[in-house]
C-alpha positions as CSV (number, residue, x, y, z in Angstrom):
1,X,0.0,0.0,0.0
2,X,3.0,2.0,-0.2
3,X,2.8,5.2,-2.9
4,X,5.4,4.7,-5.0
5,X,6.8,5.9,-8.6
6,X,8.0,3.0,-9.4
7,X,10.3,2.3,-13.1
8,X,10.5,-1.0,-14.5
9,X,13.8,-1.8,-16.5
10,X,13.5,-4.6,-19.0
11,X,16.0,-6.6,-20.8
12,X,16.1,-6.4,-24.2
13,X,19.5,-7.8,-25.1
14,X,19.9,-10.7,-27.7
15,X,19.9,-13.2,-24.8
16,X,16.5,-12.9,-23.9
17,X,15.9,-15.2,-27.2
18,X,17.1,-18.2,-24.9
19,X,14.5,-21.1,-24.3
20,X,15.4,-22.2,-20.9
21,X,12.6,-20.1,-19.6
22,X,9.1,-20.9,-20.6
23,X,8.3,-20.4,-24.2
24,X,11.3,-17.7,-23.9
25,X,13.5,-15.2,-21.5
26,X,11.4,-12.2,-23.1
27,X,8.4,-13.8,-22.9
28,X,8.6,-15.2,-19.7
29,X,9.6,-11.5,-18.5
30,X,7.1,-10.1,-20.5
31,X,4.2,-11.9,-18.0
32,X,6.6,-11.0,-14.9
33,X,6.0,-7.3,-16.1
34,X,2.4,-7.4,-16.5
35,X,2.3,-8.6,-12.9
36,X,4.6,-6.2,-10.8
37,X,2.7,-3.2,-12.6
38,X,-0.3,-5.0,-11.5
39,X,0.5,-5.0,-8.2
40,X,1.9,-1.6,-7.8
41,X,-1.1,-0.1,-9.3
42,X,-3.9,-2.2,-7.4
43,X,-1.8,-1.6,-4.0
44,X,-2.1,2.5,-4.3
45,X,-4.6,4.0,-7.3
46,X,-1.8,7.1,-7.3
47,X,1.4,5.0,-7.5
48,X,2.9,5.7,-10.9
49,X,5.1,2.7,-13.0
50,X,6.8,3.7,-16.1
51,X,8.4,1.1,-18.2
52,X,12.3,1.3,-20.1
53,X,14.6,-1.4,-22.0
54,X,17.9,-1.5,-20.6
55,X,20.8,-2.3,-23.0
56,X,23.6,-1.2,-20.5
57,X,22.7,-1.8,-17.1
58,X,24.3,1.3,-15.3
59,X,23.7,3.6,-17.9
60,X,20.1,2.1,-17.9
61,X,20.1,2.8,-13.8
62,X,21.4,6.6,-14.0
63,X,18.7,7.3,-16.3
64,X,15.9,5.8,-14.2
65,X,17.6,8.1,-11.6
66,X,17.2,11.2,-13.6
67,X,13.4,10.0,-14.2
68,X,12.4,9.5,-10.6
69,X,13.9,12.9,-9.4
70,X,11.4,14.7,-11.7
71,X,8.6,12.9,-10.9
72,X,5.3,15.2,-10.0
73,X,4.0,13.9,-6.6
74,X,7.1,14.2,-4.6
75,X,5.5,12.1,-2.0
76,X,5.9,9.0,-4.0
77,X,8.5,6.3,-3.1
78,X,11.4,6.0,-5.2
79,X,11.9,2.8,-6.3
80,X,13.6,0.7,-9.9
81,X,12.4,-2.8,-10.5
82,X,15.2,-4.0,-13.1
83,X,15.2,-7.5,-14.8
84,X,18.7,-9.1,-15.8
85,X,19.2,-11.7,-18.0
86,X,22.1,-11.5,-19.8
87,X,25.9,-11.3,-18.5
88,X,27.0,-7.7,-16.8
89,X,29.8,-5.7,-18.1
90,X,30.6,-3.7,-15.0
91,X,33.0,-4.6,-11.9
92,X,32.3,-5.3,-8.6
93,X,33.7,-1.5,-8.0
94,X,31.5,0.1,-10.7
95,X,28.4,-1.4,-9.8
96,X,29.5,-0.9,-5.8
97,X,29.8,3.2,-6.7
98,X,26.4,3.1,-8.6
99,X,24.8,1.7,-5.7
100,X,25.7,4.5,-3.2
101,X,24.8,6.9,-5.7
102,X,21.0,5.8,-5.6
103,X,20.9,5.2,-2.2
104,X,22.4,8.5,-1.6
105,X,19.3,9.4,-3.3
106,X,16.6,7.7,-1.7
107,X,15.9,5.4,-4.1
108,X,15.1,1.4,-3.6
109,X,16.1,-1.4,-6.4
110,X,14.6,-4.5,-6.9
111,X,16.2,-6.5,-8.8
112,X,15.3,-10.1,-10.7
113,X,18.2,-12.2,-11.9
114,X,17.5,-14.9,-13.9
115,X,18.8,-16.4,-17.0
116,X,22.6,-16.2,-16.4
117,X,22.2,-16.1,-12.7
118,X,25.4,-18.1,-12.4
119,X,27.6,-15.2,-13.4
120,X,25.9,-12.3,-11.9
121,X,25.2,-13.5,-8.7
122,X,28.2,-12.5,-6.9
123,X,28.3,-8.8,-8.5
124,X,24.2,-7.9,-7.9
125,X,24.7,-9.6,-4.4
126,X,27.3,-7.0,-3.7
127,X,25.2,-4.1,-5.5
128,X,22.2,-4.6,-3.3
129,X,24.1,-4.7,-0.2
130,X,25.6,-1.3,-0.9
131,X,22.5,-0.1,-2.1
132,X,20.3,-1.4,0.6
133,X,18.2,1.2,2.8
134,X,15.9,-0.1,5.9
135,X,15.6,-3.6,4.3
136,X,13.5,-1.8,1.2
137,X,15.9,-3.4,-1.6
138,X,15.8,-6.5,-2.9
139,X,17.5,-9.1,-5.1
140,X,15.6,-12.3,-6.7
141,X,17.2,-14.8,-8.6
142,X,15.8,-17.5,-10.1
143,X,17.2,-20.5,-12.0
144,X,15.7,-22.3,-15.3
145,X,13.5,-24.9,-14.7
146,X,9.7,-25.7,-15.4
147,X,8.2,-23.3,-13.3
148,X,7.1,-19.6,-14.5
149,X,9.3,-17.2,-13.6
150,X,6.0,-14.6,-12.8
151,X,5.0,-17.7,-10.6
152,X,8.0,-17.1,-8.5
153,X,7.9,-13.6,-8.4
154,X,4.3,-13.6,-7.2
155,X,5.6,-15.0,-3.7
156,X,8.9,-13.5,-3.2
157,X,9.6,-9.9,-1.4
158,X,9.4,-7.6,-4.2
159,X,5.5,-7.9,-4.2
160,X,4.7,-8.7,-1.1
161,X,6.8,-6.5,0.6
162,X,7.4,-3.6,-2.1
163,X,3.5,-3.2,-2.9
164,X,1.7,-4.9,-0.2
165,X,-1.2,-6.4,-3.0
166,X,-0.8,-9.8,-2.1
167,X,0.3,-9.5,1.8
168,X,0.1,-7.8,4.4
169,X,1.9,-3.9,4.2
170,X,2.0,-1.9,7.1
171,X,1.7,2.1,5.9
172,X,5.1,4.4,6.9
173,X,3.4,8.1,7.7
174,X,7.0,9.4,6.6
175,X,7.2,8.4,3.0
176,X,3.0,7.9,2.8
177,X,1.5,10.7,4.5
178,X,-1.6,11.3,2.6
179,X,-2.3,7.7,2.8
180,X,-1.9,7.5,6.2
181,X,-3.6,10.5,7.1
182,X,-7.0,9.5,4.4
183,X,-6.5,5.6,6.8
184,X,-6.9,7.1,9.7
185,X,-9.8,10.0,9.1
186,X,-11.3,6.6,7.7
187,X,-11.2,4.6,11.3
188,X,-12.5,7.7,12.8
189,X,-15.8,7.8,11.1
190,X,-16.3,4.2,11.2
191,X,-15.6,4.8,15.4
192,X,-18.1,7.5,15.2
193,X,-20.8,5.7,13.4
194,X,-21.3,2.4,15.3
195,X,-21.4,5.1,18.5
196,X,-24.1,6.4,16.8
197,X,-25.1,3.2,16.1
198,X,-25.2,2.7,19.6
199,X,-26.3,5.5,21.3
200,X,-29.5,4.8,18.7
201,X,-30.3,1.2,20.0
202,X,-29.9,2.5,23.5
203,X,-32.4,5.1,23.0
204,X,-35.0,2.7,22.1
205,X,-34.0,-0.1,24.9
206,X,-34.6,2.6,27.4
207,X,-38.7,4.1,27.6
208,X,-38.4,5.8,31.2
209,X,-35.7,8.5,30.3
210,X,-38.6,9.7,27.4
211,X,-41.6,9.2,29.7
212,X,-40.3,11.7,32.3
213,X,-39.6,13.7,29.4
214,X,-42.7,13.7,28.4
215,X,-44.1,14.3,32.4
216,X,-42.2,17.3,32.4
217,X,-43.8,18.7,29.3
218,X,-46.9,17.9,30.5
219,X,-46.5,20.0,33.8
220,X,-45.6,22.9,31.8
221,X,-48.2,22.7,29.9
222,X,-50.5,22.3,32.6
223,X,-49.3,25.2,34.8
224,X,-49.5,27.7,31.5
225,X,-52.8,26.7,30.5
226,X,-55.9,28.6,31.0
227,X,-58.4,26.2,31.1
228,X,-61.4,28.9,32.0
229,X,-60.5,30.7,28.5
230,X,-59.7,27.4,26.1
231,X,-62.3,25.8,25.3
232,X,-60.2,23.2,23.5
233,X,-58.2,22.4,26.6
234,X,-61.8,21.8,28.1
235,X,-63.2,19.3,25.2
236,X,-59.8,17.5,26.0
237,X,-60.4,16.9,29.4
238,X,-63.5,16.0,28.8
239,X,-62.5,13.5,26.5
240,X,-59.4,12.1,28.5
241,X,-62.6,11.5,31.8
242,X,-65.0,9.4,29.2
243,X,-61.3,7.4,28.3
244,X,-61.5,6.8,32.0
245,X,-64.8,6.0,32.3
246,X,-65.5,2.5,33.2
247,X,-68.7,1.7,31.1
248,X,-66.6,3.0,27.9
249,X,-66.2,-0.5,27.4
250,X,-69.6,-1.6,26.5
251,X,-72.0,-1.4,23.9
252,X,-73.6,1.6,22.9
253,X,-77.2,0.2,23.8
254,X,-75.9,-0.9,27.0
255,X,-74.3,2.2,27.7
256,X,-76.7,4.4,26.7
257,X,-80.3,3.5,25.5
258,X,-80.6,6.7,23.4
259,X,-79.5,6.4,19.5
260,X,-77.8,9.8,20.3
261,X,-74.6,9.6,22.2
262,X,-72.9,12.5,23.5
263,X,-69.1,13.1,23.1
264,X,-69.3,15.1,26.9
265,X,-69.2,13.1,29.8
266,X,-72.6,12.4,32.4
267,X,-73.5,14.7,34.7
268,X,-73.0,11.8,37.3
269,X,-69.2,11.7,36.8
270,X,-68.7,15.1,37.2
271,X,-70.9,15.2,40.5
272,X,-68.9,12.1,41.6
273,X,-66.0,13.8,43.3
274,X,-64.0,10.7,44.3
275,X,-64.2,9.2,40.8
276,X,-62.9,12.6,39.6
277,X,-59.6,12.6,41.6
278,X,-58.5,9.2,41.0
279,X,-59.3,9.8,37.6
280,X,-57.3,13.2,37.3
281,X,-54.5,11.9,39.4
282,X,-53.8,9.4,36.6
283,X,-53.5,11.8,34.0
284,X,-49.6,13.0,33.8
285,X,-48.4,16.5,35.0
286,X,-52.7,17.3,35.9
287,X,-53.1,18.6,39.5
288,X,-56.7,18.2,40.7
289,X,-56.9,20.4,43.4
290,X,-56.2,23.2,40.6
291,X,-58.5,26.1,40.8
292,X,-58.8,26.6,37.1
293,X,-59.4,22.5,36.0
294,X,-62.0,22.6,39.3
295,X,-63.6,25.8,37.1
296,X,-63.5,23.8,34.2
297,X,-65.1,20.9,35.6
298,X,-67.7,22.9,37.1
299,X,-68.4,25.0,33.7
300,X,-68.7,21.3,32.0
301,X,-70.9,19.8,34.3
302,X,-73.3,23.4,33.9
303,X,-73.3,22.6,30.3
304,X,-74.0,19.0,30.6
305,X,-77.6,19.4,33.3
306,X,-78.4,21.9,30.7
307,X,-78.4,19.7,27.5
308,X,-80.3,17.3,29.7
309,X,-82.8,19.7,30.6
310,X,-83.5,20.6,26.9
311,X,-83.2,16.6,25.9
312,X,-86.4,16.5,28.5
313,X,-87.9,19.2,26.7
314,X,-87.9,18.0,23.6
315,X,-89.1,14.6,24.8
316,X,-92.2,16.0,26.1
């Protein structure tokens, strides 16, 4: 997960038209390309790879030198992925000075040896040693034989390690900052959701926290309320004592014989003081001995002997 500009060197000499790797050198390498640029890309979206022949192995170095130290994101990773197969030119000394020169520089090589292995061994052994920073350069050789030569690649340190796409890859905040900064912003808003998520299931669990809630509105209500001048607040009491009403339960004929049924509650109930306080003292945030609800019952139970009186009325 490391961002990296990454440049791939490939061998294009006339040895690469051996068959001991399967169906050829450039062939096989070919493949072993398509995978490390791959990997580089799928590990970091703004990792960058860029692709050169190499002829002359330092010369092909100093230029992917000259490359990386012009690249645009200056927070990428320098690193050269270079693939030898054919017989080096250079000393031990030659390649030892090169090798200080890019690490001097900050820059990581990779390095795949295969083909003429046998030869080069002992000189890229001594190159990656010189050039070797933190353990971020590596060198891979691998002998002819039936396997793939992308197959061995796959598992070796150069993609596990350099890109992290098929392994585990712990992020450096020094040479990935942005990443590490977009990882982290990430785990906090993942944090702060399931808290929500929790706080939100807790809510629910628990009823008495919004029931006294809801008893306090009530009281305000109750102590603001002019029940004399609303006539609203009157037709819902009235309503909340025929809820209350035992013989709400049964059937309109046995309630009342009449085909008519008032919404108002009997003139007993209201003259029933007992039943009146047991029924108000059940009603949240509602204080009985109230002057203006005592008003309002009074007012209601004026209004209900009236309609009774002209119900007789018109009955006779």
């Amino acid at each position: 997960m490391t961002l990296e500009a990454t440049i791939i060197c490939v061998d294009n000499s006339e040895w690469m038209r051996n068959g001991d790797f399967v169906p050829s050198r450039f062939d096989a390498q070919k493949d072993a390309v398509n995978l490390i640029c791959a990997a580089k890309t799928q590990a970091n979206p703004e990792s960058s790879v860029a692709i050169m022949s190499m002829a002359d192995f330092t010369t092909s170095m100093r230029i992917a030198q000259l490359a990386l130290r012009h690249r645009q994101n200056k927070h990428q990773h320098q690193r050269i992925v270079a693939f030898v197969g054919s017989p080096l030119k250079e000393s031990k000394e030659e390649l030892s000075q090169l090798a200080k020169n890019l690490k001097k520089n900050d820059i990581a090589v990779d390095i795949i040896n295969f083909g003429e292995e046998a030869s080069n061994v002992e000189k890229l052994e001594c190159f990656i040693n010189d050039v070797k920073k933190n353990d971020e350069s590596h060198l891979l050789t691998v002998p002819a034989g039936p396997h793939m030569l992308s197959d061995v690649i796959v598992d070796s340190k150069i993609i596990v390690e350099g890109s992290g796409a098929y392994g585990a890859q712990f992020i450096n905040a020094d040479t990935d900052p942005e990443l590490a900064l977009a990882l982290k912003l990430s785990l906090e808003e993942e944090q702060q959701r399931l808290e929500r998520e929790r706080k939100a299931k807790g809510g629910d669990d628990s009823t008495s926290g919004s029931g006294e809630s809801q008893d306090v509105q009530m009281t305000a209500v109750s102590s603001d309320a002019n029940f004399e001048d609303d006539p609203d607040l009157q037709q819902a009491l009235a309503l909340s004592l025929e809820q209350s009403d035992p013989m709400q339960g049964q059937e309109p004929s046995a309630a009342k014989p009449d085909a008519q049924q008032s919404t108002a509650p009997s003139t007993d109930a209201f003259n029933d003081q007992e039943f009146l306080n047991s029924t108000l003292k059940n009603l949240p945030g509602v204080d009985p001995n109230d002057e203006r609800i005592k008003n309002a019952l009074a007012d209601l139970s004026k209004k209900d002997e009236k309609k009774d009186d002209e119900k007789k009325d018109e009955q006779k």
